[in-house]
C-alpha positions in Angstrom: 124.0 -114.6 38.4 127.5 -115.0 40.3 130.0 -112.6 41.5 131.8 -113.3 38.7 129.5 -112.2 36.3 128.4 -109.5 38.3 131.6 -107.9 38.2 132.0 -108.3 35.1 129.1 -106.5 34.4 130.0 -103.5 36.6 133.8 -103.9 34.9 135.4 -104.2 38.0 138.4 -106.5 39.2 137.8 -108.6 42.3 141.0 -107.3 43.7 139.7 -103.5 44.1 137.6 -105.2 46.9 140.0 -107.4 48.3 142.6 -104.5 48.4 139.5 -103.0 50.5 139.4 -105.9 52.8 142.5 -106.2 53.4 142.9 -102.7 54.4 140.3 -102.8 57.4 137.8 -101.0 54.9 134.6 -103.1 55.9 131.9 -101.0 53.4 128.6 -101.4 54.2 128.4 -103.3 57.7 126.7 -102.0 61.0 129.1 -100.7 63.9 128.5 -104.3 65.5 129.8 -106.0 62.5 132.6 -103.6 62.7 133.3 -104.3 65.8 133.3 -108.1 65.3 135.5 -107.8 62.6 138.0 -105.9 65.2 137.9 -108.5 67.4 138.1 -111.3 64.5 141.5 -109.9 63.8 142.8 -110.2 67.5 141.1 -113.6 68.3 141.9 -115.3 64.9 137.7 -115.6 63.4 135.9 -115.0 60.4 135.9 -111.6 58.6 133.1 -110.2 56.6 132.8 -106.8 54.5 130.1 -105.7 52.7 130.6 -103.2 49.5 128.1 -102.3 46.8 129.1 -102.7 42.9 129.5 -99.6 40.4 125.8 -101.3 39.3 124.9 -100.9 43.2 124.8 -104.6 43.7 126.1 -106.1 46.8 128.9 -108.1 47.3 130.8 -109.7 50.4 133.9 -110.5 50.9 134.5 -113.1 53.8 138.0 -114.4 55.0 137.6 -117.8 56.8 138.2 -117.9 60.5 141.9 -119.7 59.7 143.0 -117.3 56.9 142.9 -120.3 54.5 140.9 -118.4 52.2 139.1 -115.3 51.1 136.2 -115.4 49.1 134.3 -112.6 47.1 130.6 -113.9 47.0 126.8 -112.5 46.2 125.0 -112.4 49.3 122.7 -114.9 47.8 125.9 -117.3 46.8 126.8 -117.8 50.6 
């Protein structure tokens, strides 16, 4: 199973996530990984956030280091 699926299943839009990611709203990382993600925005590398599904299932969202892309994965698709 893919994050497509996945949130189909849960009924949710990828976009409620990336709204979340976009707003500095990491979700479920450490205050390391928060603090990486601070410094990812000043120094120009990768940013991860972690949220959970309304089915509780995780999912990240990861913009590469040269803002080429953003990609909304399963843990297990990376």
């Amino acid at each position: 199973m893919g994050a497509e699926q996945t949130l189909g299943e849960s009924e949710q839009s990828p976009a409620e996530f990336l709204r979340r990611h976009q707003a500095g709203v990491w979700g479920e990382l450490s205050e390391e990984d928060r603090q990486e993600n601070e410094l990812s925005l000043k120094e120009g590398f990768r940013i991860l956030s972690a949220y959970r599904t309304r089915a509780g299932v995780k999912l990240w969202v990861i913009t590469e280091h040269d803002r080429s892309a953003t990609t909304v994965l399963l843990p297990s698709e990376y």
